[in-house]
Backbone as ProteinMPNN parsed JSONL, in Angstrom:
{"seq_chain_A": "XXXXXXXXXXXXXXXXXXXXXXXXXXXXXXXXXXXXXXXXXXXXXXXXXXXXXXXXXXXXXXXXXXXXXXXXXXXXXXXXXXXXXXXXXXXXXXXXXXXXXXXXXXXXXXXXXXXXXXXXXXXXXXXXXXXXXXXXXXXXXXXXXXXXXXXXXXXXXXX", "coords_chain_A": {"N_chain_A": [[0.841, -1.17, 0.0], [0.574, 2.249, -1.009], [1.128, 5.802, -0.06], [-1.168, 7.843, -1.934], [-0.221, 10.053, -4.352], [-2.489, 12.467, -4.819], [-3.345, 12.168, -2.092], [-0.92, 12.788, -0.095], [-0.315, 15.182, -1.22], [-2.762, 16.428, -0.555], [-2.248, 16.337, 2.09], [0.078, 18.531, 2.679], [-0.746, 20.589, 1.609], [-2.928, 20.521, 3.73], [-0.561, 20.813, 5.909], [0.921, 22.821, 5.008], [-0.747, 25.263, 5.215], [-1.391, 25.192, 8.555], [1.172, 25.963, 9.15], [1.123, 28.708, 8.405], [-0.626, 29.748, 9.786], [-0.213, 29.55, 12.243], [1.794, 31.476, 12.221], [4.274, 30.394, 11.397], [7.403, 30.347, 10.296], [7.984, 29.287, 6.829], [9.892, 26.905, 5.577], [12.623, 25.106, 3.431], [13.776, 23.02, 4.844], [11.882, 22.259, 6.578], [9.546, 21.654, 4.964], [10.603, 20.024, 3.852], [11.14, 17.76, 5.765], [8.598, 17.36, 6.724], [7.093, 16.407, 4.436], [8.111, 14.05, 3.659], [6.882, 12.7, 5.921], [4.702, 12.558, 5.641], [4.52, 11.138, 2.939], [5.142, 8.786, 3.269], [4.155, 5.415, 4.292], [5.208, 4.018, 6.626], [5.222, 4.703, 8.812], [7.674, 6.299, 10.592], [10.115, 6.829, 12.439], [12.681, 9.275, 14.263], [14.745, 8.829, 13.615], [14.548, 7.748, 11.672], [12.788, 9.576, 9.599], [15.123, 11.781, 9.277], [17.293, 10.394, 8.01], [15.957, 9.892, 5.834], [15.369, 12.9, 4.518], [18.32, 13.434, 4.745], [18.836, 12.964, 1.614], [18.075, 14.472, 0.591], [18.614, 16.653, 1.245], [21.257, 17.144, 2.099], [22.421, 18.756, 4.495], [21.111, 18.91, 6.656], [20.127, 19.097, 10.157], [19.806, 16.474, 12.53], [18.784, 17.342, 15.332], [17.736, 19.442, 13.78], [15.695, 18.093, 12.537], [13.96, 16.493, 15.092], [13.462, 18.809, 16.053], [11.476, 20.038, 14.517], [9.62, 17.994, 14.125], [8.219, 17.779, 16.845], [7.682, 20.281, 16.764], [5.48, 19.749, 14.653], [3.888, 18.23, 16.075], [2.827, 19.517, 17.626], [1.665, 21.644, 16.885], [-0.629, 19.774, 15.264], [-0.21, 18.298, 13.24], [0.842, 16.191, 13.19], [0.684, 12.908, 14.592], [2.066, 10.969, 17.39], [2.715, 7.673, 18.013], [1.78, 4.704, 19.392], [3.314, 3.606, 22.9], [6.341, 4.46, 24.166], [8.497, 2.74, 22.692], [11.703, 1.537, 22.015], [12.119, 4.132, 19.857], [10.233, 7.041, 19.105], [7.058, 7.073, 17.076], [5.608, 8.225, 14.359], [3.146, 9.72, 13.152], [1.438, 11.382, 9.681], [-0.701, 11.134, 9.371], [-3.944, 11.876, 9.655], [-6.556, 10.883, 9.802], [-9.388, 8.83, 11.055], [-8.57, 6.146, 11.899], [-6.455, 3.121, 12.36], [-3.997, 0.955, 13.692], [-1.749, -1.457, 12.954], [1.288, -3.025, 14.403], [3.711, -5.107, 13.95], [5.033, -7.278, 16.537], [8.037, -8.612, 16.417], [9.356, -7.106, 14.418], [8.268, -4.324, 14.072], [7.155, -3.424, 12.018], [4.924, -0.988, 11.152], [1.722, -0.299, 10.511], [-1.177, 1.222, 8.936], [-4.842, 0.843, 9.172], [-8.219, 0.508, 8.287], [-11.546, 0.486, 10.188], [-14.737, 0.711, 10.057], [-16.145, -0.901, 11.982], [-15.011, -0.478, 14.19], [-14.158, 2.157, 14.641], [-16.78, 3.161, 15.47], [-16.645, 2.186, 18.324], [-17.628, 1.398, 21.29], [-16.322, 3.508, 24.145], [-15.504, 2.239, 27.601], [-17.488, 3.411, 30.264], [-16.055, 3.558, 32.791], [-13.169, 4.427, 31.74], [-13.381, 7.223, 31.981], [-13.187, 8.04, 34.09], [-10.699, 8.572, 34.209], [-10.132, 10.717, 33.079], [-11.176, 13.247, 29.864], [-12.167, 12.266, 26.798], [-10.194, 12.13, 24.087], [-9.469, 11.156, 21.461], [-9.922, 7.703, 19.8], [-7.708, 5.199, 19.279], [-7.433, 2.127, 17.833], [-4.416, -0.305, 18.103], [-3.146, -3.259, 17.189], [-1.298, -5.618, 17.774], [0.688, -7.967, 16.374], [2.223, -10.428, 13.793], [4.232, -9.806, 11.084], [4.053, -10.731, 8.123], [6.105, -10.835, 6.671], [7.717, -11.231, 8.92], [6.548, -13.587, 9.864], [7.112, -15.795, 7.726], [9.875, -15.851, 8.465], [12.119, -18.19, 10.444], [11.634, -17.648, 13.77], [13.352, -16.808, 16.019], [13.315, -16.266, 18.89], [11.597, -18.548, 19.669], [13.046, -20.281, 19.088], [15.202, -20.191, 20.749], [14.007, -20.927, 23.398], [13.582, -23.8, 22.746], [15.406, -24.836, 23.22], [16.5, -24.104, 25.744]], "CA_chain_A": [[0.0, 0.0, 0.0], [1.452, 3.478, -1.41], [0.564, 6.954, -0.355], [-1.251, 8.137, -3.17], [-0.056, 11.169, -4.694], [-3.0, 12.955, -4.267], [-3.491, 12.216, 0.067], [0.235, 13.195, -0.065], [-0.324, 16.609, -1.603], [-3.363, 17.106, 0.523], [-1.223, 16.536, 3.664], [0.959, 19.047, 2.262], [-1.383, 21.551, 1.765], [-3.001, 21.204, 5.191], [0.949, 21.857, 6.6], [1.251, 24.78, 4.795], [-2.066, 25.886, 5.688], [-1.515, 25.243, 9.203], [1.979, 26.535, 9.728], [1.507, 29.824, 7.891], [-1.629, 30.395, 10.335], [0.803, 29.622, 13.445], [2.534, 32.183, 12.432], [5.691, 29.612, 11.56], [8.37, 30.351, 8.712], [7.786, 27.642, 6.08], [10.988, 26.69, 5.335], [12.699, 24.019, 2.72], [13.606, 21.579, 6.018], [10.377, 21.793, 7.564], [8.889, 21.264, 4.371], [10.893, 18.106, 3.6], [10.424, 16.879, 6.866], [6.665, 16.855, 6.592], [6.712, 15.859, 2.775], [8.995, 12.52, 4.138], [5.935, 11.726, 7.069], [3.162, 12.733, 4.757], [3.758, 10.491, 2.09], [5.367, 7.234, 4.037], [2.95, 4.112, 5.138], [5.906, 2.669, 7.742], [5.336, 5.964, 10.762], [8.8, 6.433, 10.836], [10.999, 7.389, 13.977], [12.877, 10.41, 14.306], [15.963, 8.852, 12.43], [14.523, 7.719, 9.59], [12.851, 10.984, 8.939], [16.355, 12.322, 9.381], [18.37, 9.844, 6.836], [15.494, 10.018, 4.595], [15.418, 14.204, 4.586], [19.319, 14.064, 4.256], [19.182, 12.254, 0.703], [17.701, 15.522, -0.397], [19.496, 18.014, 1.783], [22.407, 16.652, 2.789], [23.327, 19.729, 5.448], [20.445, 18.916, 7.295], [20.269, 18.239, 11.5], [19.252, 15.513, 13.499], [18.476, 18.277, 15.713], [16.55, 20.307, 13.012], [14.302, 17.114, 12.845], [13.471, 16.654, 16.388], [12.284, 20.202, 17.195], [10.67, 20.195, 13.254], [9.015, 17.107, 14.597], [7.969, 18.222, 17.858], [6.636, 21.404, 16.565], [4.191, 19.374, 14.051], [3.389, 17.347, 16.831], [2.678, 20.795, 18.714], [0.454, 22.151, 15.55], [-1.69, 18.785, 15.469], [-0.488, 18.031, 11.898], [1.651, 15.151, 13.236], [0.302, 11.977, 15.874], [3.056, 9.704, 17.755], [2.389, 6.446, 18.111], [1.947, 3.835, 20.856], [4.152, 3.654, 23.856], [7.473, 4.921, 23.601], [9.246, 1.415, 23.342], [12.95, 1.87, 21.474], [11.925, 5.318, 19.324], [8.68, 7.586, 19.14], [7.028, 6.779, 15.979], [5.274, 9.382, 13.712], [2.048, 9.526, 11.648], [0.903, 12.351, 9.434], [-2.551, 10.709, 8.938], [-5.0, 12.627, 10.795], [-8.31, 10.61, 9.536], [-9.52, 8.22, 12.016], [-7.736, 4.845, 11.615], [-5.984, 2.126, 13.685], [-2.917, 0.488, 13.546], [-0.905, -2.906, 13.014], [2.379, -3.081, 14.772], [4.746, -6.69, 14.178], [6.173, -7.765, 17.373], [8.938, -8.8, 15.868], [10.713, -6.059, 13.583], [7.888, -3.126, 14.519], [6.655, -3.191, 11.274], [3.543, -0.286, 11.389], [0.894, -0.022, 9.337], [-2.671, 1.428, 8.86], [-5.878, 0.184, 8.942], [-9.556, 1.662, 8.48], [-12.509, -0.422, 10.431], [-16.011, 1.445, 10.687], [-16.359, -1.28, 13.411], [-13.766, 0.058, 15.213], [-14.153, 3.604, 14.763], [-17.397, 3.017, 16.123], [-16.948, 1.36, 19.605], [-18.085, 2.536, 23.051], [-15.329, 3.616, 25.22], [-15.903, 1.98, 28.882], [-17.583, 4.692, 31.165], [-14.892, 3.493, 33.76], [-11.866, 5.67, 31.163], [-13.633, 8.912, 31.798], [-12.535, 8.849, 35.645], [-9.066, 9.266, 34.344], [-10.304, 11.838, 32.39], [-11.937, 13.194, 29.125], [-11.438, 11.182, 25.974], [-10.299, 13.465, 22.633], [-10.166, 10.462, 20.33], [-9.489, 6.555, 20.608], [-7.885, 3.875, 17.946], [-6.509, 0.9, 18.312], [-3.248, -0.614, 18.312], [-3.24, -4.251, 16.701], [-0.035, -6.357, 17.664], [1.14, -9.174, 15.804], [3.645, -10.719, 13.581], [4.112, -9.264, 9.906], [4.187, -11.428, 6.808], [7.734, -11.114, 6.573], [8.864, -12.456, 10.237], [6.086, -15.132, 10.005], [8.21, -16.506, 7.252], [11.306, -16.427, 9.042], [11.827, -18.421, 11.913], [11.529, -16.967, 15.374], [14.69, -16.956, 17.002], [12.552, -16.193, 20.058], [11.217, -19.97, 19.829], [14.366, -21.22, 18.963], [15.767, -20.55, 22.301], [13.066, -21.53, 24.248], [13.225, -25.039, 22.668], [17.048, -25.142, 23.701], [16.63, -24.179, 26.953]], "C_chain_A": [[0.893, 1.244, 0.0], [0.58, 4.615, -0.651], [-0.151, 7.553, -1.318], [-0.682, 9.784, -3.302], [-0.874, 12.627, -4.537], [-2.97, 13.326, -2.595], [-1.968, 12.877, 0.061], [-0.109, 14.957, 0.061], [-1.308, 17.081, -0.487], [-2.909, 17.108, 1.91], [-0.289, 17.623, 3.689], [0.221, 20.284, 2.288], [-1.731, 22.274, 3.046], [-2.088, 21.54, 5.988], [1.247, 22.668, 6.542], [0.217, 25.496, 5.455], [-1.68, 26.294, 7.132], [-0.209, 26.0, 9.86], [1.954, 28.006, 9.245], [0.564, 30.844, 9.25], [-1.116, 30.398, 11.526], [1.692, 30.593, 13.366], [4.246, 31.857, 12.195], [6.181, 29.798, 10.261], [8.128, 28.849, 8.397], [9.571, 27.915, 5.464], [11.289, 24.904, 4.56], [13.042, 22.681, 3.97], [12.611, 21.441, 6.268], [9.422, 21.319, 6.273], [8.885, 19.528, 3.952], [10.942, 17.065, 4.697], [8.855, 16.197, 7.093], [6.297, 15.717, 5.528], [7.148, 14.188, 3.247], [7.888, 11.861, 5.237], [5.483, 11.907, 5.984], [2.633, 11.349, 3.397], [4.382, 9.077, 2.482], [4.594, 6.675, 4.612], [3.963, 3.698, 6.575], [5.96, 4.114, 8.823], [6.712, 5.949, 10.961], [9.112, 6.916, 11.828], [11.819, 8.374, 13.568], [14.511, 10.634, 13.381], [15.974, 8.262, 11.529], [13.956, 8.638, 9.01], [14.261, 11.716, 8.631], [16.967, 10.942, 8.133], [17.562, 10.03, 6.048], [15.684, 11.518, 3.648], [17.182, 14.063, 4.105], [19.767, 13.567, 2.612], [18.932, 13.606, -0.147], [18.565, 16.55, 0.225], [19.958, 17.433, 2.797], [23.349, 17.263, 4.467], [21.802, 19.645, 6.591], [20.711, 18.328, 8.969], [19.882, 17.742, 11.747], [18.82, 16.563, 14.215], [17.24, 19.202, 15.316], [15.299, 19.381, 12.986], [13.643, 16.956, 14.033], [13.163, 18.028, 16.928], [11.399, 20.531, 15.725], [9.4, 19.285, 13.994], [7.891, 16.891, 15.555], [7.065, 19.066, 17.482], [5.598, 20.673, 15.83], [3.708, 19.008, 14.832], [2.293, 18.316, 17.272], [1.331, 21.648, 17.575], [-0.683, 21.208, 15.345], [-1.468, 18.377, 14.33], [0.621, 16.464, 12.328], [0.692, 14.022, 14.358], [1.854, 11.617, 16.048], [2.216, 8.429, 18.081], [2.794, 5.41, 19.052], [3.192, 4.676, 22.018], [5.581, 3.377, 23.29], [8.644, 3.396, 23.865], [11.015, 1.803, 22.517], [12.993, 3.753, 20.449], [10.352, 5.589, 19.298], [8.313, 7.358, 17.395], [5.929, 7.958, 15.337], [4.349, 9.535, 12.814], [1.683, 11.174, 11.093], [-0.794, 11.973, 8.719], [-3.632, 10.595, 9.536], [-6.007, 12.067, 10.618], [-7.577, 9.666, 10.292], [-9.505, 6.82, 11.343], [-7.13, 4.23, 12.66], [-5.007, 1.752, 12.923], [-2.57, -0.794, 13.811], [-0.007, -3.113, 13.185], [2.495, -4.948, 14.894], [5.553, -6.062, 15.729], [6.802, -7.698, 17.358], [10.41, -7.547, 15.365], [9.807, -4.539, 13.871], [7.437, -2.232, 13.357], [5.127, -2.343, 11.565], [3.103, -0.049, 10.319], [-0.602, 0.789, 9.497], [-3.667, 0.623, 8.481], [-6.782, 0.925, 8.982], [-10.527, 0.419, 8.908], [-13.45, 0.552, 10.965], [-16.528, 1.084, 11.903], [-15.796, -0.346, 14.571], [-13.923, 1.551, 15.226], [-15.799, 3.976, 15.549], [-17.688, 2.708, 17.654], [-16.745, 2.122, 20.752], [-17.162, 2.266, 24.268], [-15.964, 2.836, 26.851], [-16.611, 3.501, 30.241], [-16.693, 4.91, 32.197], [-13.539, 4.867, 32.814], [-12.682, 7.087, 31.713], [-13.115, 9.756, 33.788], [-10.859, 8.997, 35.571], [-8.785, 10.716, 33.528], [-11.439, 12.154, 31.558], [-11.225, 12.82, 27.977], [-11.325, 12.14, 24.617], [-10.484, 12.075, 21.559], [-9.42, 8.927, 20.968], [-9.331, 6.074, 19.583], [-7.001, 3.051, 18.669], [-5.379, 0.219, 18.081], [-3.07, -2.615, 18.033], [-1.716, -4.915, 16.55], [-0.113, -7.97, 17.35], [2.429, -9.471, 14.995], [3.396, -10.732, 12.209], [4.529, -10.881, 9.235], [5.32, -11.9, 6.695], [8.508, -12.43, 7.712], [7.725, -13.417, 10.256], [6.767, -16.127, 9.079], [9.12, -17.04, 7.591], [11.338, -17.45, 10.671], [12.46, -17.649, 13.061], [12.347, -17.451, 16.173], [14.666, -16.829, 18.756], [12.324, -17.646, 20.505], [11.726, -20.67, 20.02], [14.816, -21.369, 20.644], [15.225, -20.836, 23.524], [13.217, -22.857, 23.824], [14.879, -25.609, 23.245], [17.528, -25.387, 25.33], [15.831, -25.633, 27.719]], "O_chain_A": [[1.814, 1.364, 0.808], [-0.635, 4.424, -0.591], [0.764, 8.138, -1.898], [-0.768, 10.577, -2.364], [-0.309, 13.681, -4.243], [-2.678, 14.385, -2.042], [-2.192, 14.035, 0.413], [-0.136, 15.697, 1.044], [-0.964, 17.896, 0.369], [-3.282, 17.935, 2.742], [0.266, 17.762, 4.779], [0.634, 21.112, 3.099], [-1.455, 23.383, 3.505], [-2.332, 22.408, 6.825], [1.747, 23.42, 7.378], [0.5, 26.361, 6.283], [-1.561, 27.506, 7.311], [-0.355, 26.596, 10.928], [2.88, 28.659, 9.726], [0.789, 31.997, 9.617], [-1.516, 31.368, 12.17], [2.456, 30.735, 14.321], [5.19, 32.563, 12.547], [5.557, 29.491, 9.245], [8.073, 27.808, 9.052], [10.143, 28.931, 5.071], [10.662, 23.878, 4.825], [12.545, 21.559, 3.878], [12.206, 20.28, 6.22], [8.494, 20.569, 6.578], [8.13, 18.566, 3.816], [10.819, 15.846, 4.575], [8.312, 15.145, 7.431], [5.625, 14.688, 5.592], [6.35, 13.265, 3.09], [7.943, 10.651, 5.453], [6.025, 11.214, 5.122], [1.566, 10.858, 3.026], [3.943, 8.157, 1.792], [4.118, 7.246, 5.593], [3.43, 3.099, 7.509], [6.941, 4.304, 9.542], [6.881, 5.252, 11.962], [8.239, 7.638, 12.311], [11.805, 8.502, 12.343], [15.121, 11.571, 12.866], [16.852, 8.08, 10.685], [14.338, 8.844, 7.858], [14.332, 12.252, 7.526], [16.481, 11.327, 7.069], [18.116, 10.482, 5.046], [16.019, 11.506, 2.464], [17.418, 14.616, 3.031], [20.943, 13.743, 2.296], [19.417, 13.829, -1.257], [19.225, 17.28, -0.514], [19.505, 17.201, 3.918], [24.226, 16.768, 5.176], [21.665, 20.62, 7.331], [21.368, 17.301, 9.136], [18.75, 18.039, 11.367], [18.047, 17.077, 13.408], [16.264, 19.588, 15.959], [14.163, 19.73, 13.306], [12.491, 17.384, 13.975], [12.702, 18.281, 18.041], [10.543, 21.4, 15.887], [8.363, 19.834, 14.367], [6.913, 16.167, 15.367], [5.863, 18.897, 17.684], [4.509, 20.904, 16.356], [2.53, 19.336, 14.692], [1.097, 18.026, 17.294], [0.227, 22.078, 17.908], [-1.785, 21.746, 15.234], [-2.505, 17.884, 13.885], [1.04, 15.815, 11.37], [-0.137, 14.668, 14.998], [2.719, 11.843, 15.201], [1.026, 8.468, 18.39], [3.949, 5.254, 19.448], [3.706, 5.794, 21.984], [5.968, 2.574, 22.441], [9.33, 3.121, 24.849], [11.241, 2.954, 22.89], [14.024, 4.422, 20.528], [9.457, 4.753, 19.415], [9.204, 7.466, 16.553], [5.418, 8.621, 16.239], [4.674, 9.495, 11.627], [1.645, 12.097, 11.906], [-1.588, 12.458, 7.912], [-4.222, 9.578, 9.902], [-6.877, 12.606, 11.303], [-6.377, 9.435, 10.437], [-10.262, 6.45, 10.445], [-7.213, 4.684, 13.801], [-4.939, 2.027, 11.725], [-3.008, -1.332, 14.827], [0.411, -3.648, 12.158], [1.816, -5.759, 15.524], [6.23, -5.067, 15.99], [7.219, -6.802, 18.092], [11.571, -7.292, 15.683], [10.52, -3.536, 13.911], [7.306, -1.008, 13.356], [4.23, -2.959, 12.141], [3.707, 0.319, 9.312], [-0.974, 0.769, 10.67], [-3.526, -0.224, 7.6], [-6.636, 2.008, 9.548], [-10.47, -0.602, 8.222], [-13.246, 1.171, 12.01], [-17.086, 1.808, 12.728], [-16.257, 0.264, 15.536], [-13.649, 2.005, 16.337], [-15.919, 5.04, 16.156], [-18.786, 2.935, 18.161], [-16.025, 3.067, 21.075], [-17.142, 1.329, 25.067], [-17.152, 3.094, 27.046], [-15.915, 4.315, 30.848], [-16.429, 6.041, 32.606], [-13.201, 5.942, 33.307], [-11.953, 8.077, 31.648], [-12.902, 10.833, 34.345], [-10.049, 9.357, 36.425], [-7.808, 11.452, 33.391], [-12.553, 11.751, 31.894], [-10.0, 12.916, 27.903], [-12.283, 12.789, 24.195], [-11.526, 11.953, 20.914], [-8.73, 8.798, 21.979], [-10.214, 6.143, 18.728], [-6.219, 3.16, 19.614], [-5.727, 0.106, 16.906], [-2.818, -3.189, 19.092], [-1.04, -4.815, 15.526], [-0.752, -8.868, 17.899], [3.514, -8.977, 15.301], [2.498, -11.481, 11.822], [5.114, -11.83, 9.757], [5.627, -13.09, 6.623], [9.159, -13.473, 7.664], [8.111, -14.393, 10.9], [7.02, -17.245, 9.527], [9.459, -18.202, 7.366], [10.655, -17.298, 11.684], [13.591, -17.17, 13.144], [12.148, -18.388, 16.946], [15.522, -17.126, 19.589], [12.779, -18.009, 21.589], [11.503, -21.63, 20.758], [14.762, -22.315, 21.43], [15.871, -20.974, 24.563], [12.893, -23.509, 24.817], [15.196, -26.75, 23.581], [18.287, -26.159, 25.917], [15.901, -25.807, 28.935]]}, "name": "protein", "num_of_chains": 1, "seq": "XXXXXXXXXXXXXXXXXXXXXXXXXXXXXXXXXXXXXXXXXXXXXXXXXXXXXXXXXXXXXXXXXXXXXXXXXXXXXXXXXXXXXXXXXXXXXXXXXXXXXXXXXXXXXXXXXXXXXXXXXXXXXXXXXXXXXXXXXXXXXXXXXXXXXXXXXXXXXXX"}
């Protein structure tokens, strides 16, 4: 599954849109930072935005990404994703969707279920608060590492 060219551009639009109205210099990093979430399916972490961004502009910071990053976050044109387990991960796909994280390698993906976008929070969550939105988080084991064998298994059968 690709970005399409279109959803791309319109992610692109609403960035400009939204940083010009913040009051935020649009600038060629911040642009290619966005452009690099906007049109990637795998939610990338904060250093593969960064190696991807330096293929085009090579003088770019690690640094400049993480407060670029931050600030989208900070504008609402960015999500993070799950619990912060080895890196924070990064969506620019604001419609209401859920997610498929591998175990394994941490393969992320999207999903759309009307079920699911449908379902009735527990009245118990609201004593920890109030709820802005809710999706779900779908762990398993990608295509790929079900192929391979599970070096996990392996050493359980050793021991």
């Amino acid at each position: 599954m690709e970005i399409s060219f279109k959803e791309t551009n319109k992610r692109m639009a609403r960035f400009e849109k939204a940083i010009r109205q913040a009051g935020v210099k649009v600038t060629i990093q911040r642009l290619e930072i966005f452009r690099v979430i906007a049109s990637s399916i795998d939610h990338p972490d904060v250093e593969t935005v960064y190696e991807r961004v330096r293929e085009r502009l090579p003088t770019v910071s690690l640094d400049t990404v993480y407060r670029t990053m931050w600030m989208l976050l900070d504008l609402g044109l960015i999500s993070t994703l799950g619990a912060s387990r080895d890196r924070t991960r990064f969506d620019a796909n604001m419609e209401n969707h859920h997610h498929f994280v591998c175990s394994r390698c941490g393969l992320t993906r999207d999903f759309y279920s009307e079920e699911l976008d449908g379902i009735k929070i527990p009245e118990s969550v609201k004593d920890f608060g109030s709820i802005e939105k809710a999706h779900l988080e779908v762990v398993g084991v990608c295509k790929q590492c079900a192929a391979k064998p599970n070096p996990k298994a392996q050493e359980e059968d050793t021991s």
